[in-house]
C-alpha positions, 0 to 999 in steps of 0.5 A, spaced: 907 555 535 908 550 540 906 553 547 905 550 554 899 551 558 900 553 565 906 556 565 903 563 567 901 559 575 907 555 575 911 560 574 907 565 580 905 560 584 912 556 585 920 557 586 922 561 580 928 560 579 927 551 579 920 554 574 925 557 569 930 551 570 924 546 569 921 550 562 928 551 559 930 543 559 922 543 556 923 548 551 930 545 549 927 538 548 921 541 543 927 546 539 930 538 539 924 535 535 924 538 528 925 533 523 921 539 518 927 543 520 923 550 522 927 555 523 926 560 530 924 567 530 923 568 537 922 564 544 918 569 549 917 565 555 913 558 555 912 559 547 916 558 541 915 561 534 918 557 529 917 558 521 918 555 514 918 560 508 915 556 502 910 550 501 905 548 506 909 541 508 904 535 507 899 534 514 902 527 515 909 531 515 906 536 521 903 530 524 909 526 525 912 533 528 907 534 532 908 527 535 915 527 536 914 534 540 909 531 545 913 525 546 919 527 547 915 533 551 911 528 556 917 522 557 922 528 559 916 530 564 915 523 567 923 522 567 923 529 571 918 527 576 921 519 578 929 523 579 928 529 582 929 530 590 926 538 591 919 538 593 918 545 592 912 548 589 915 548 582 919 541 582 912 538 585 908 541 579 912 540 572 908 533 571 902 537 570 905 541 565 901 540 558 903 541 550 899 547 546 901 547 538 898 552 533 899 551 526 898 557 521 900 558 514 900 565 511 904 572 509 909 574 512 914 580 512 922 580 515 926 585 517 934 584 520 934 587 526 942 588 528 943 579 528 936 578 529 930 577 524 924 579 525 917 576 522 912 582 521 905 582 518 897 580 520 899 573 519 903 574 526 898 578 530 894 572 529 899 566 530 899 570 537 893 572 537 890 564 537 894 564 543 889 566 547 882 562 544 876 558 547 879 552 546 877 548 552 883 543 552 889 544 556 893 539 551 891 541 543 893 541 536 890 548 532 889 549 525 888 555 521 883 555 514 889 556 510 892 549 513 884 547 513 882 548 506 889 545 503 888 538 507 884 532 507 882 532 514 880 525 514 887 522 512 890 523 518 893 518 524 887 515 529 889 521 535 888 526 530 881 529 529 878 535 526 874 539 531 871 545 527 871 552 532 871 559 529 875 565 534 874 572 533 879 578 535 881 584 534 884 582 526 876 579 525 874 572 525 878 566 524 876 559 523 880 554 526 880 547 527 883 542 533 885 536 536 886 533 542 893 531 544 890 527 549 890 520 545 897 520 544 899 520 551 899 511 550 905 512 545 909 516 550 914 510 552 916 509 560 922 513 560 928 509 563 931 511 570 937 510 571 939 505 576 946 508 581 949 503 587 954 504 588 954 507 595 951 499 597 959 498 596 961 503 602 961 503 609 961 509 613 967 511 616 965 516 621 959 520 622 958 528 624 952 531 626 948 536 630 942 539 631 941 546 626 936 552 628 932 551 621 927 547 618 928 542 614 925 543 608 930 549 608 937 546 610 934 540 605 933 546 599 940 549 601 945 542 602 941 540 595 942 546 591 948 545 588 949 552 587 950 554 594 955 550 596 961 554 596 956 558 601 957 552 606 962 547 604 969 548 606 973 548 601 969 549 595 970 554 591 964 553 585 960 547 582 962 545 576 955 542 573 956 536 569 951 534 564 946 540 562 943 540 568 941 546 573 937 542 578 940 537 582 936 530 581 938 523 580 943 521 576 945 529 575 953 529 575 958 535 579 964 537 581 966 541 586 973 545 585 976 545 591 983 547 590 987 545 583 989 539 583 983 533 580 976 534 582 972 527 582 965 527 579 959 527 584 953 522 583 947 524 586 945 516 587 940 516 592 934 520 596 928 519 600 924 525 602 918 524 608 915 529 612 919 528 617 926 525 615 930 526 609 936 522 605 940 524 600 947 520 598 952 523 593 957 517 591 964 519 587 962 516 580 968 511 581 965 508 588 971 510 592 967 514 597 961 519 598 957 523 604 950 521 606 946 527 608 940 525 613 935 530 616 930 528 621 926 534 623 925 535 631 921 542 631 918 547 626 924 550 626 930 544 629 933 540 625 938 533 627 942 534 621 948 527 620 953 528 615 955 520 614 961 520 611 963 513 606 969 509 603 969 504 598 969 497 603 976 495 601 981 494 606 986 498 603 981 504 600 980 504 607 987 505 611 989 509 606 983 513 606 985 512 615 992 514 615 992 520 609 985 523 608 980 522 615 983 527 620 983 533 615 976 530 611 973 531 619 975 537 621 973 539 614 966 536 614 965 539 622 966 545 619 961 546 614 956 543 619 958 549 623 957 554 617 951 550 614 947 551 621 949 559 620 947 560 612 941 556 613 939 561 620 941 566 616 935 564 610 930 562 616 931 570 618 931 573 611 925 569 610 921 571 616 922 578 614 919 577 608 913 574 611 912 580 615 914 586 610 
């Protein structure tokens, strides 16, 4: 039963919503690593409950799952970490979050509960009971007796060491042992970043700005959510997310659908986050065109906003785009400045009503 440690701060500390979003891609990367082919009884939170009916699988079957489940576990953390943009609590702290993995083997009972099937009997209440132990490790691999008694400790790879502990609950006493993922963090491999260029193919073609009565870091939250911009762009009447990503990050793919006709892909290729200046470059993913969006904080709550808007450097690109698209594309972009300063005024209030209550 693979459990990540310290969901429970992460998720009262930070942004829900990026929090869910964060533990659902990490939940999908670990239902994703099961060469032992285990079946799933049940996702409750942070945790996932698979089983097997029949023989207990060889230690160096488990042990390679295990692996793989920490592996690909940590490498999407640390591809998370060099892609995101957001700088909320929850984004920030992903890279912190660990692996717990509790192995069990015993009798147990089921029952088809409409489509759902229902694992029940003592082995259950102690596989969850074991999710609260006095290990004193935020990364580990727990063994119960049954699995214990049925392996040659010593036969496991050179991460794996059997450390023998006993737990007592409610359901009586439990002797366990655990390993220490910790040594296998020199297997994860760097994970690759993918590389975007091609706004340094654009040049500008014109610029609207102006100053926003918000702070920055809520306008910045607002433009990059990608969920929100049918509240302020012009035209957009949704957001259409492109490859399984819920949080805006490099390399994260969108279309906006502004009427019927062909909607381009989006790429958010580039951002710089700093105490006082933002910059976020979203590129059409053939290179025709995109929009920087720069922020330089003034006050706590004024904000210089630019919307720099980019044309492939191709002189015919560029006088089409003068002659068919400039004039409308303007008017359009100076409006959303206009109604993005009132929806982030609008969030700025809502959020010191909350403070005060």
């Amino acid at each position: 039963m693979p459990d990540i440690s310290g969901f429970t701060s992460f998720v009262n500390d930070t942004e829900i919503r990026h929090s869910q979003h964060i533990v659902r891609e990490l939940l999908e990367i670990l239902l994703d690593s099961n060469p032992l082919k285990m079946q799933v009884n049940e996702i409750e939170g942070d945790a996932i409950l698979f089983y097997k009916a029949g023989v207990r699988p060889v230690l160096n079957d488990l042990l390679k799952q295990v692996e793989l489940m920490y592996i690909n576990f940590n490498r999407h953390l640390q591809l998370y970490h060099h892609q995101r943009i957001c700088n909320c609590g929850a984004c920030q702290s992903a890279i912190n979050l660990k692996l717990k993995i509790i192995a069990h083997y015993g009798e147990v009972m089921q029952y088809d509960l409409k489509q759902h099937n229902k694992l029940f009997g003592r082995d259950v209440i102690v596989i969850h009971r074991l999710l609260k132990n006095n290990v004193e490790h935020d990364e580990y691999l727990l063994m119960t007796e049954p699995l214990i008694n049925a392996y040659d400790l010593d036969s496991g790879p050179t991460w794996f060491n059997a450390n023998k502990a006993t737990e007592n609950y409610d359901v009586g006493e439990i002797n366990i042992c655990f390993s220490v993922l910790s040594k296998l963090r020199q297997q994860v491999p760097a994970p690759e970043f993918p590389v975007h260029q091609l706004f340094a193919g654009t040049s500008i073609v014109f610029i609207e700005e102006g100053r926003l009565s918000a702070n920055m870091n809520t306008i910045f939250e607002v433009i990059s959510d990608l969920e929100k911009r049918p509240q302020w762009m012009v035209g957009v009447k949704e957001v259409e997310m492109l490859n399984h990503e819920k949080i805006n990050r490099i390399g994260t793919q969108h279309r906006c659908i502004i009427g019927a006709k062909d909607n381009p892909v989006i790429v958010t290729e580039h951002a710089t986050v700093q105490q006082d200046k933002i910059e976020m470059t979203e590129m059409e993913n053939k290179g025709m065109g995109g929009c920087r969006y720069c922020l330089q904080q003034l006050g706590p709550y004024e904000t210089q906003v630019r919307f720099e808007v980019l044309v492939k450097r191709n002189p015919v690109v560029r006088v089409m785009f003068n002659l068919v698209m400039k004039n409308k594309m303007r008017k359009r972009m100076r409006q959303s400045l206009i109604n993005l300063g009132h929806y982030c005024a609008l969030v700025t209030e809502n959020l010191s009503r909350i403070q005060v209550k």
